[in-house]
N, C-alpha and C positions, 0 to 999 in steps of 0.2 A: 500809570497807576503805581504808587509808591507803597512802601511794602506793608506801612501802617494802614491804607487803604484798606488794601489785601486781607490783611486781618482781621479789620472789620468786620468786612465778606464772609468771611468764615466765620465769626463768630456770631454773625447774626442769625447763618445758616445752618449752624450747629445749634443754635438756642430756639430755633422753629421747627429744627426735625425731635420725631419722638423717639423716646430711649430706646436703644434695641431690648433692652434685658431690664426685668424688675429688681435689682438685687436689697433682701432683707436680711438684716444681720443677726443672727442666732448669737454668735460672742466673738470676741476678739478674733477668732480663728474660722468659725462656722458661719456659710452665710447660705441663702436660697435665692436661687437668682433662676428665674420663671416654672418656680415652684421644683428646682432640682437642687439635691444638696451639693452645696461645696466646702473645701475645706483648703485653706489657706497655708500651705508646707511652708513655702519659700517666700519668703518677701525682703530681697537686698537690696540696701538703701530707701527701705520705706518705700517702695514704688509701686503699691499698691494703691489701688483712688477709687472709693466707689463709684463716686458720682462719672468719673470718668469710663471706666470700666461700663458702668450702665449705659453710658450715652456710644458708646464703642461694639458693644455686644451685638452677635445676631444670633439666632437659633440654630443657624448650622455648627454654631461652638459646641451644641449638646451633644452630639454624637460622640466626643472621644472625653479618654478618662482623665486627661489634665489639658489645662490652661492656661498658657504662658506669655503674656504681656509683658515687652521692653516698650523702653522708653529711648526718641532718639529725635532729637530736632522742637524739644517739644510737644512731642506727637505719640500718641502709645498706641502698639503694635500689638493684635494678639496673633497668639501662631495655639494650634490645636498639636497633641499629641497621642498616641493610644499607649497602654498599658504594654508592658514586656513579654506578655503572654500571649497577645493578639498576633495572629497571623498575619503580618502585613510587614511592608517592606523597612529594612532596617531604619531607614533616615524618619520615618513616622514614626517607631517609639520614641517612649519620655529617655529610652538611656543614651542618645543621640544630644542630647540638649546638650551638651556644653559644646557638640561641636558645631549646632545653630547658632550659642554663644559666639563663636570664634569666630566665625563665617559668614554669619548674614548681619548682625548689632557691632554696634561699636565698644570698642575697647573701654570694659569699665560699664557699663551702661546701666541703671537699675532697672530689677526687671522682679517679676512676681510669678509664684508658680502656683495654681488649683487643685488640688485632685478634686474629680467630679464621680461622685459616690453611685450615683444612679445615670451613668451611657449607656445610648442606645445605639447601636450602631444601625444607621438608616439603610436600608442595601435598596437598590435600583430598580424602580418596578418595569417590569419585564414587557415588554410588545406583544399582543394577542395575534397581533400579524407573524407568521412565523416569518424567520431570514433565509433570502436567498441561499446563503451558505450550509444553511440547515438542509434545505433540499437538493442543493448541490451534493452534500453528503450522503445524505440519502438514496439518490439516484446513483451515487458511484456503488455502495454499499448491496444495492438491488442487483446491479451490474456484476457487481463482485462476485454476489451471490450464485446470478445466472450461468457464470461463466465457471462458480468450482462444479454447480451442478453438471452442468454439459461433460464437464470434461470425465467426471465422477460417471454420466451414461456411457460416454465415450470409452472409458475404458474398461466396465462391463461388459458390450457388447464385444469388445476385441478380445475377453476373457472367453465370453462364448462361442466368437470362431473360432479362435486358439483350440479348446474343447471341442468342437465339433470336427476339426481337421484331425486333431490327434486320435478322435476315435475312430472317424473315416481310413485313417492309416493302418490302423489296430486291426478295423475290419478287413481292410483289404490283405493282411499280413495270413490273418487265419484263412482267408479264405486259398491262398496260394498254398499256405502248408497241407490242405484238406485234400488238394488234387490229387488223381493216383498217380502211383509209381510209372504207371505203363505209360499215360500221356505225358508227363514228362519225362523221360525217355527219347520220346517219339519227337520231340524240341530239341533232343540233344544225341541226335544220330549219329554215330561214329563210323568211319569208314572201318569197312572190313582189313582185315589184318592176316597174314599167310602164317600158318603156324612155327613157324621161326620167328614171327612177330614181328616182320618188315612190313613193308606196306607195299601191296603192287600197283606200278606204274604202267602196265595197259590191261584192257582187257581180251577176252577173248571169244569170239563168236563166229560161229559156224555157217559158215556162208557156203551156198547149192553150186556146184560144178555148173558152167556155163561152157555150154556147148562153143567149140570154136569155129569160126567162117571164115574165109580163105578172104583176104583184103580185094579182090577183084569182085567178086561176087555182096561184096558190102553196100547196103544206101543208106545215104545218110545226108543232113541237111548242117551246114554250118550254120553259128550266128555268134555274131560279134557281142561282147557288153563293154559297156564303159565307154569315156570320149578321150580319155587319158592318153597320154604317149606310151604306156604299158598298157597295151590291149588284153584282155583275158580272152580266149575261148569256150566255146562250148560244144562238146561233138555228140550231136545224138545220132544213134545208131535205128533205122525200121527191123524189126522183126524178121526175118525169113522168112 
């Protein structure tokens, strides 16, 4: 297929599809194009075309506040932009344009600029299903939750032993100070001391004179203790 062919094709295809956009011309500058107003800023090298513009147009163009159609191959191109004041990312406002110009059209090219008086900015209708992620969030956040709780018991309760030991201490303290002098004293016995203030090393006890008996006249029974190579003795002596 040769390229006249080609162009047929398309322009038969283009002459059977319906316009995307109504556009009515209020004046030279003002136009309505599916009942939204527009106004005509920029138009270099005349590269404005209604009929073409209309047969090019979709509804998604109403959303933002200017309208910028180049021309390239034949072929015109819109590109959408919003206002300087919208929160949105730099390369979508209109003060970006000329580095659209630079960058994506060719050197020189005619192109036409809209502002569109009445955008609406469409925003995204939202899932009644909620997202995984949502509840993912949720679940950790619950988590979260359970765990400063715990820890918030936790260290209450170590507050209240803390407090119960200290007063357990407390009490055991007065009670040692309450005792008397005498019984503690009687804990802390001191050995007797000789009035020069030494200390004595024996004592002394009065043991009964024990009648003496002549070794012939003794009975008495030996016995051995121990299995050792030092044997001990033991001599018990009978009465008389």
């Amino acid at each position: 297929m040769d390229k006249k062919s080609m162009q047929t094709l398309i322009d038969d295809a283009r002459a059977s599809r319906e316009p995307g956009g109504v556009i009515v011309a209020v004046d030279e500058t003002h136009y309505q194009i599916n009942e939204h107003p527009y106004e005509l800023v920029v138009n270099y090298r005349d590269a404005f075309d209604r009929v073409e513009l209309s047969d090019r147009f979709n509804t998604y163009f109403s959303r933002y506040d200017y309208l910028v159609g180049d021309w390239g191959f034949g072929q015109l191109r819109l590109r959408g932009f919003y206002d300087d004041k919208r929160n949105v990312a730099g390369e979508l406002k209109i003060s970006a344009l000329q580095d659209y110009l630079d960058e994506a059209c060719n050197t020189g090219c005619p192109y036409f600029v809209m502002h569109n008086a009445d955008a609406k900015v469409v925003t995204p209708k939202r899932s009644s299903k909620p997202r995984e992620s949502s509840h993912r969030s949720n679940r950790n956040q619950a988590n979260k939750n359970q765990t400063n709780k715990n820890q918030t018991n936790s260290g209450k309760q170590q507050n209240r032993n803390r407090n119960a030991n200290r007063a357990k201490n407390v009490q055991q303290t007065e009670n040692k100070s309450e005792r008397p002098n005498a019984t503690r004293r009687q804990h802390t016995k001191r050995p007797s001391r000789s009035n020069n203030g030494q200390q004595k090393a024996y004592t002394v006890e009065k043991v009964k004179p024990i009648k003496k008996t002549p070794v012939s006249q003794r009975h008495g029974a030996i016995k051995t203790v121990g299995h050792s190579q030092h044997r001990k003795f033991t001599i018990r002596e009978k009465e008389d």
